[in-house]
Residue, then its C-alpha position, 0 to 999 in steps of 0.5 A: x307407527x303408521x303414517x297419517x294421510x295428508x287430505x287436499x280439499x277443494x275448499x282450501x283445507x288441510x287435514x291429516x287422518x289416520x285410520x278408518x274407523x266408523x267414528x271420526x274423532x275431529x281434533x282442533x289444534x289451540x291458537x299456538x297449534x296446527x294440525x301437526x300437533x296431533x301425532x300420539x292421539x292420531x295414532x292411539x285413535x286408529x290403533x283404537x278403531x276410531x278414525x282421526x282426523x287433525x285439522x288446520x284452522x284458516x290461516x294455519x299450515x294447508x288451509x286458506x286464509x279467512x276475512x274477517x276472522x271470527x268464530x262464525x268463520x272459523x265453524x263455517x270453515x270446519x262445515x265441509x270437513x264434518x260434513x264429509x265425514x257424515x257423509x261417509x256414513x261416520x259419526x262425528x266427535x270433535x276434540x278440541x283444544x283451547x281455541x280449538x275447543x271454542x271452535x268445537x262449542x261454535x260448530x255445536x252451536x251452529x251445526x249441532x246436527x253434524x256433531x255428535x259428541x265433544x272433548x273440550x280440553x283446556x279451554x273455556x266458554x267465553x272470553x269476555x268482551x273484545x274491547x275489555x280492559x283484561x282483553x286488551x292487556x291480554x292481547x299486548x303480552x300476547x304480541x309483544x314480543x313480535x312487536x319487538x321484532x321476535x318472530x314467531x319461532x323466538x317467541x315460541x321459545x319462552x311463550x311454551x315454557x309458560x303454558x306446561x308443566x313445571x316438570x314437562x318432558x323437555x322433548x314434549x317442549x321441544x315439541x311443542x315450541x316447534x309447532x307453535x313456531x310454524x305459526x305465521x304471525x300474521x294468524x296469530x294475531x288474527x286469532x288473537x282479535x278473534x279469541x278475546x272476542x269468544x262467548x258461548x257461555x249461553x249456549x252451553x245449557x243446550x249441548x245435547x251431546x256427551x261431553x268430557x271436559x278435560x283439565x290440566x292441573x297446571x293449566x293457568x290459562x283455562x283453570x281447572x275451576x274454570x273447566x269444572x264450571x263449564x262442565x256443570x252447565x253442559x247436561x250430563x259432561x263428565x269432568x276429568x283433571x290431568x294430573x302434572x300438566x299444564x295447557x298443552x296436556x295432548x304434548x306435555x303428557x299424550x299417554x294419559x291424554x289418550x287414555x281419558x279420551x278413549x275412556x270417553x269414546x269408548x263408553x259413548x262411541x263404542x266401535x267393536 
């Protein structure tokens, strides 16, 4: 496998990229995530002819915290990465996953111009109001475990194995855990309050990109249901279900995470 270049930006970023393809594939890492979390896609991405590009959202592994923490930011964030690649002469896919994905459907919103196609995996179009009942009671699980003086790599260890599949490989686990576990949890909990907070549902109507929105069967925080609704509102999406994974389809199963990707990319993104 060949490895990744690490790209230092002025404006506090931290990215990795495999590849130099004419199609810069933007991989946005989940709210347990960072940009170490995309080895098999980056790889199969450039081994494709695409180019990859993995990202640190604010907060996150190289790149600069951000205040206040709020989607606003986060696309405002993202902008110079997009528009570098643009700049190079690229056309521009995001590949989102769950945080990252609402990332995605933000940076759509605001920047449709950079944007030029989405895969939305296990994610969803809206979290529902901030100071709801449900959000709140969300929140406290979520953190419970740090406010009992758990730190982040303690509470990767039980949190992971309730976001996959009954039957996941035990070194995608191990995978997974370890890269939630170099969360600081001061980000964590930043984008936890942003999460919650989350509502793009209205916007969906007006994506005028192609789209895949990528299910796991297993997925209980963004259900397949949910993604299936989603896609029937976006013009023209395409819909796909993973079969034995749960929330983190790009670790748990990478294979035939890659494989639906590059169907997508390949039929509206062709670079050969």
């Amino acid at each position: 496998m060949s490895a990744p270049v690490v790209l230092r930006h002025p404006n506090g970023m931290g990215t990795l990229a495999w590849g130099d393809g004419p199609v810069a594939v933007v991989m946005l890492h989940g709210i347990g995530g960072g940009k170490a979390a995309w080895p098999a896609q980056g790889e199969a991405l450039a081994q494709a002819g695409y180019r990859a590009v993995a990202w640190d959202m604010p907060g996150y592994g190289d790149s600069a915290m951000i205040n206040p923490y709020d989607f606003d930011g986060l696309a405002s964030a993202l902008q110079p990465l997009l528009q570098a690649e643009r700049d190079a002469g690229r056309r521009v896919v995001l590949l989102g996953h769950s945080m990252g994905g609402m990332v995605a459907q933000q940076a759509c919103a605001t920047t449709p111009a950079l944007i030029d196609g989405m895969v939305l995996s296990g994610t969803s179009p809206a979290f529902g109001k901030g100071d709801g009942q449900w959000q709140r009671d969300f929140v406290a699980a979520r953190t419970a475990p740090l406010d009992a003086g758990k730190s982040m790599a303690e509470m990767a260890q039980g949190l992971v194995r309730t976001m996959v599949a009954p039957d996941a490989d035990a070194q995608a686990v191990a995978f997974a855990t370890a890269v939630m576990a170099a969360v600081p949890a001061a980000t964590y909990r930043a984008a936890l309050g942003a999460l919650v907070r989350f509502n793009q549902r209205d916007a969906l109507t007006r994506i005028a990109v192609p789209v895949l929105a990528l299910a796991g069967e297993h997925d209980s925080n963004a259900a397949p249901e949910v993604m299936a609704r989603m896609a029937q509102r976006i013009p023209g999406a395409e819909y796909v279900c993973l079969p034995d994974v749960g929330h983190l389809a790009c670790m748990e199963r990478p294979a035939p995470f890659n494989d639906a990707v590059l169907d997508f990319l390949r039929r509206h993104f062709p670079v050969h």
